[in-house]
MARTOR-327700 format. One record per residue (C-alpha): residue in one letter; residue number from 0; x negated, y negated, z. Coordinates in Angstrom, 2 decimals, padded with zeros to 5 digits. Last residue first. Layout:
BEGIN
PT   resn   resi        px        py        pz
PT      A    NUM         X         Y         Z
...
***
This chain:
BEGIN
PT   resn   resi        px        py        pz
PT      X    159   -160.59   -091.81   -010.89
PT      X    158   -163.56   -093.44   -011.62
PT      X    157   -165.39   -096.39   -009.48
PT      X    156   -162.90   -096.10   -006.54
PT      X    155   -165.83   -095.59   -003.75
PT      X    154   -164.35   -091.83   -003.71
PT      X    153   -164.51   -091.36   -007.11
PT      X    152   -168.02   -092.36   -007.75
PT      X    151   -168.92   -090.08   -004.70
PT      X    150   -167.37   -087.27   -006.18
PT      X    149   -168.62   -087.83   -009.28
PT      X    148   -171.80   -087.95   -008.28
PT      X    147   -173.18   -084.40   -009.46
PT      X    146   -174.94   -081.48   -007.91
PT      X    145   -175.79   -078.19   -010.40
PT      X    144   -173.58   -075.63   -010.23
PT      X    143   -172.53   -072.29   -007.42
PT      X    142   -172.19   -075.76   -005.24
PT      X    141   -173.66   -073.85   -002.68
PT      X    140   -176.38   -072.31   -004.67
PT      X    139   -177.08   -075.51   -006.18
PT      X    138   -177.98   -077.19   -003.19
PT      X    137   -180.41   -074.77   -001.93
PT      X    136   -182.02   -075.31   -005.38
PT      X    135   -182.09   -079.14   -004.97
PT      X    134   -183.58   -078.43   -001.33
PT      X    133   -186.79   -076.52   -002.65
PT      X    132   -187.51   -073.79   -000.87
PT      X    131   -188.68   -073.23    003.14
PT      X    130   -187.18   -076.39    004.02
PT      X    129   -184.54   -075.67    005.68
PT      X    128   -183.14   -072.34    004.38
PT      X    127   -180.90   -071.20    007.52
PT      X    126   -179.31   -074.61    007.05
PT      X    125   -178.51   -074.38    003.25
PT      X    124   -177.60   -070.74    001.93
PT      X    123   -176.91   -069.44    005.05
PT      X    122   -174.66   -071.52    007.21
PT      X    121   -173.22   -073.45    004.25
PT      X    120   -172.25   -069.82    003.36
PT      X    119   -171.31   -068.96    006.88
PT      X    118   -168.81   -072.65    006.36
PT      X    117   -167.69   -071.35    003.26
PT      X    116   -166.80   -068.44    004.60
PT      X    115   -165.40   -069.27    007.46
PT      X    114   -162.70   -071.14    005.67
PT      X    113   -162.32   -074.30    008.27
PT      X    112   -162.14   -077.07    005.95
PT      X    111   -160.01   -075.04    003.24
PT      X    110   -161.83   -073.91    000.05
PT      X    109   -161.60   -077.02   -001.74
PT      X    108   -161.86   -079.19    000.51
PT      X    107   -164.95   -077.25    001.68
PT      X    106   -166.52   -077.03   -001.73
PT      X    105   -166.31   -081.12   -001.55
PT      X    104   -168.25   -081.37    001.30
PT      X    103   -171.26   -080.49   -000.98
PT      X    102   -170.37   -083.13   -003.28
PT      X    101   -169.78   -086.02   -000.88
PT      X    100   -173.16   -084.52    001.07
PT      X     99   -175.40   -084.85   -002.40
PT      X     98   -173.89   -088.43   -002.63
PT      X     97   -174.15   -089.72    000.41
PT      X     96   -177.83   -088.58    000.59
PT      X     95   -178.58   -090.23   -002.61
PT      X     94   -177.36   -093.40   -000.95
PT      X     93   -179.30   -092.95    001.85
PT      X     92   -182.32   -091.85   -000.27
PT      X     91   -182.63   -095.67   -001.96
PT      X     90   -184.64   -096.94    001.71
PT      X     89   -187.86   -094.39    000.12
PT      X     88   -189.78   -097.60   -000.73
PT      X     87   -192.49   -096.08    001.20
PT      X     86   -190.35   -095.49    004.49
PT      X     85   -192.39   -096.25    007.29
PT      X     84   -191.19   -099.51    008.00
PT      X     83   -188.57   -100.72    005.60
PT      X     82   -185.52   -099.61    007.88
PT      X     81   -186.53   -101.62    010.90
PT      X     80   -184.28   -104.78    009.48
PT      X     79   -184.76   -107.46    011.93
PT      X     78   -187.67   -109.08    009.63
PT      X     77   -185.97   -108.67    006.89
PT      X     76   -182.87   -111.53    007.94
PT      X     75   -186.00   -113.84    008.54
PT      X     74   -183.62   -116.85    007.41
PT      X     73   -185.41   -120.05    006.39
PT      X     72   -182.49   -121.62    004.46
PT      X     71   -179.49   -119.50    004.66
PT      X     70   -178.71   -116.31    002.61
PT      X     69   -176.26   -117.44   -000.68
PT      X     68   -174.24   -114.62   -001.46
PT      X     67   -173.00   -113.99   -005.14
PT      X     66   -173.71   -110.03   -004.06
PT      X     65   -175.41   -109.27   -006.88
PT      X     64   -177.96   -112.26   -007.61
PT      X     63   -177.69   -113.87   -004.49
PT      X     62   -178.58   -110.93   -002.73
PT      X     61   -181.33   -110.21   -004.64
PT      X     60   -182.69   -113.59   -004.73
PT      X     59   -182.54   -113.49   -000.63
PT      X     58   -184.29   -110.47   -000.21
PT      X     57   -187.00   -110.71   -003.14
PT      X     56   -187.47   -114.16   -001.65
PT      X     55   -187.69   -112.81    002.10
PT      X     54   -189.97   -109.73    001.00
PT      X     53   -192.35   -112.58   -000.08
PT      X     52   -192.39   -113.08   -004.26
PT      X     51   -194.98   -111.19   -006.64
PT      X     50   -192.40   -108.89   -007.64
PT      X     49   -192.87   -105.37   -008.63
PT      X     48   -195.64   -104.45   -006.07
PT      X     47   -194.32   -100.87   -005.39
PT      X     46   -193.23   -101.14   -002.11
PT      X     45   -191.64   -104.78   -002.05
PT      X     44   -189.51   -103.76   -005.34
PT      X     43   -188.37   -100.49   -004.70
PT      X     42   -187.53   -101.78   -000.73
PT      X     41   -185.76   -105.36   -002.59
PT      X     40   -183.71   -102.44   -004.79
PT      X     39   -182.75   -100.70   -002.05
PT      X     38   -181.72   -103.52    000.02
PT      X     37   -179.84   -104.83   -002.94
PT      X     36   -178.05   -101.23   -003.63
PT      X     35   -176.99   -100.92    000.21
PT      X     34   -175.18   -104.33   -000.31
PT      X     33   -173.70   -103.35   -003.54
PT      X     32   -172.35   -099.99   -001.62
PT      X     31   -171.21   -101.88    001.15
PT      X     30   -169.63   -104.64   -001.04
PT      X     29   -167.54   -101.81   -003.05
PT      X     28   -166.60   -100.45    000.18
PT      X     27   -164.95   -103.13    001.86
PT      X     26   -161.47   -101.92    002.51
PT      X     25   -161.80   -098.17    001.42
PT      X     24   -161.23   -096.64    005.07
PT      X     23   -158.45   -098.68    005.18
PT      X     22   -156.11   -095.91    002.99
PT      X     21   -157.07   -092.88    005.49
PT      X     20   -155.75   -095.40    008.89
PT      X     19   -152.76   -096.50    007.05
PT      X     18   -152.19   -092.81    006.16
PT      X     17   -152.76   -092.05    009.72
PT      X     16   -150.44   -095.06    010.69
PT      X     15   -147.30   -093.85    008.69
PT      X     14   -147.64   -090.22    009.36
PT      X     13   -147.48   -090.73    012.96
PT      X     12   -149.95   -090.26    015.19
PT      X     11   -149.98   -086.88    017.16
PT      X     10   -148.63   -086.59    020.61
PT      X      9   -149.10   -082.62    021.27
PT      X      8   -152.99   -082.46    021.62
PT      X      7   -152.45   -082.47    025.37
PT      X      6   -155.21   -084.13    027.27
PT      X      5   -157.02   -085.75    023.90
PT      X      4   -153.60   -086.51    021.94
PT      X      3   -153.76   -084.70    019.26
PT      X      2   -154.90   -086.57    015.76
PT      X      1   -157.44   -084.29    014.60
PT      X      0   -155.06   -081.84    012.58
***
């Protein structure tokens, strides 16, 4: 539907390369999501005073640890990494983000990307909300049930 060329939107890709393009966008995910984990995890640990290391030991043992990846000698790969600054050991909502917008999206596979009323639902039950009630309960009246991960576990390949 999005594949139109952009001045006429009559050359579309061919079937062969878009589901070349859909299958690819798997290649590497299991390290991403490992990756994110670690950082995570060395956030957790560096904010709440669980390890007595420097944030470059917790860093670099972590990754070792579950990504088999040795970090060179004297790296500083933290100090480039703006994401721990002002966030509390708060660096694990991404992922919880990802999954919470996997499962919402999900209602509009379901109902057809471009059903309106999903979308005026989406409209009204979450945006037009904010943050004047709690977002879990937005959430759930969406889904019309409480969240879950299975999308996301499925879509990283972890379940079918």
């Amino acid at each position: 539907m999005l594949s139109g060329h952009f001045k006429n939107n009559k050359e579309k890709l061919p079937d062969d390369i878009l589901k070349n393009m859909m299958a690819s966008k798997r290649h590497m995910i299991g390290y991403f999501y490992a990756r994110q984990i670690v950082i995570a995890l060395c956030d957790m640990m560096m904010h709440t005073g669980a390890s007595k290391e420097t944030p470059n030991e917790v860093y670099n043992n972590l990754t070792e640890k579950y990504l088999h990846i040795k970090m060179p000698k004297g790296n500083m790969w933290l100090a480039g990494f703006g994401h721990f600054i002002g966030y509390d050991a708060g660096y694990y909502s991404y992922l919880w983000s990802k999954v919470y917008a996997m499962d919402m999206f999900s209602r509009f596979e379901k109902e057809g990307l471009l059903n309106a009323k999903t979308g005026a639902d989406y409209r009204k039950l979450v945006l037009e909300k904010g943050s004047s009630e709690e977002e879990m309960n937005l959430v759930k009246k969406f889904l019309g049930r409480k969240p879950n991960n299975k999308i996301f576990l499925k879509e990283i390949g972890i379940i079918k």
